[in-house]
C-alpha positions as a printed Julia matrix, in Angstrom:
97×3 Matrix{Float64}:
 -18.72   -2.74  -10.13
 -17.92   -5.99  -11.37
 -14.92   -7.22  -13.0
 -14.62   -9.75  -15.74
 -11.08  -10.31  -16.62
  -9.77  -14.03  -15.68
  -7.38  -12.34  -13.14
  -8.53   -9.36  -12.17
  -5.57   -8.17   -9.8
  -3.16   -9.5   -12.37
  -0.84   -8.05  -15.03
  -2.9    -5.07  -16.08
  -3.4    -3.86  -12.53
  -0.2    -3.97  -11.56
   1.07   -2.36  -15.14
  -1.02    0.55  -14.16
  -0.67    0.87  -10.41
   3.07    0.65  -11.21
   3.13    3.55  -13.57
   1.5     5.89  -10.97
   3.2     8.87   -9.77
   3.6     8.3    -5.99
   0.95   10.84   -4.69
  -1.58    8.84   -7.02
  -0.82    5.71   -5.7
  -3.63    3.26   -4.47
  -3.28    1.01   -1.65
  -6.5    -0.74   -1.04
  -9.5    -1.48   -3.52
 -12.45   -3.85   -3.39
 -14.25   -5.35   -6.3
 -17.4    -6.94   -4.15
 -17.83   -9.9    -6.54
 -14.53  -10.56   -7.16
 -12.16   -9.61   -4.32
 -10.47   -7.15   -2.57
  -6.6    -6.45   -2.77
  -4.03   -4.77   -1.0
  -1.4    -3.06   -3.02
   2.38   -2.62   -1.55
   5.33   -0.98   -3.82
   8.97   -2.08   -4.22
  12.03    0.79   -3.95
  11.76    0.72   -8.32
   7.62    1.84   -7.7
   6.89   -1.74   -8.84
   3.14   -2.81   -7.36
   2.72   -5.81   -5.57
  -0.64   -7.02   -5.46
  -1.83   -9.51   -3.16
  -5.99  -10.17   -3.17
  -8.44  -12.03   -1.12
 -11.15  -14.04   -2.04
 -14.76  -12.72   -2.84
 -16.16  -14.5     0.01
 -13.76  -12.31    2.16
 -13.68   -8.85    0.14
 -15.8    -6.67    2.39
 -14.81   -7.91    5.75
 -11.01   -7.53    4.48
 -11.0    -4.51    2.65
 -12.77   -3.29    6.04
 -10.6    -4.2     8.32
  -7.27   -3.44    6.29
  -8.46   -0.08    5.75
  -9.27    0.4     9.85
  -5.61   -0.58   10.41
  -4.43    2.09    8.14
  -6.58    4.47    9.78
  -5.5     3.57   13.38
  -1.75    3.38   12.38
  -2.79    7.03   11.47
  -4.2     7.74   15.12
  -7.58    7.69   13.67
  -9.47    4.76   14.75
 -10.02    3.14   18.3
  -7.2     0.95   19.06
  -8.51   -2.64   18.39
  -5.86   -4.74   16.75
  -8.44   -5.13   13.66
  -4.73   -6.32   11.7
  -5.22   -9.76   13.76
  -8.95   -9.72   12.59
  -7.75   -9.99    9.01
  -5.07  -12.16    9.28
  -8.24  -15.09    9.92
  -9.17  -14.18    6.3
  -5.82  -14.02    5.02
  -5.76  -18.07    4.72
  -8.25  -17.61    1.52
  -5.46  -14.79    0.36
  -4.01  -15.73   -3.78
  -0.5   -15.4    -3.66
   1.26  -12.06   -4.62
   0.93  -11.03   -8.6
   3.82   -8.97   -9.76
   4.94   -8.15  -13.38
């Protein structure tokens, strides 16, 4: 996948992430050549989007998504959360609309 827009986690992302109903919500995605982003959601269902660089995408979609899963009880617990905050220095700052 490959995204061309000039801000690809912008405005129309969050427009659309903030319309979802709650059980369709998305907190994670990854666009390889772009970035990756992690998605959190205000009391009023407005998305916050805050992305990483492309240089980073993998390794911090990766590791935020291993923190989920071991905040779940479902992955060894390694503190893989410290592991991304090293690649959370290349991190844009938080889009919202």
């Amino acid at each position: 996948m490959d995204a061309t827009a000039r801000t690809p986690f912008g405005g129309a992302l969050v427009g659309a992430l903030s319309r979802l109903d709650t059980e369709a919500r998305l907190d994670l995605g990854c666009v390889a050549s772009v970035g990756g982003f992690e998605v959190t959601y205000a009391p009023d269902s407005a998305a916050v989007v805050t992305a990483s660089n492309a240089r980073a995408s993998l390794m911090n979609f990766l590791l935020q998504l291993i923190s989920r899963l071991q905040a779940m009880n479902s992955a060894m617990p390694i503190d893989y959360a410290a592991y991304a905050r090293s690649l959370e220095a290349d991190r844009g700052s938080p889009a919202r609309e």
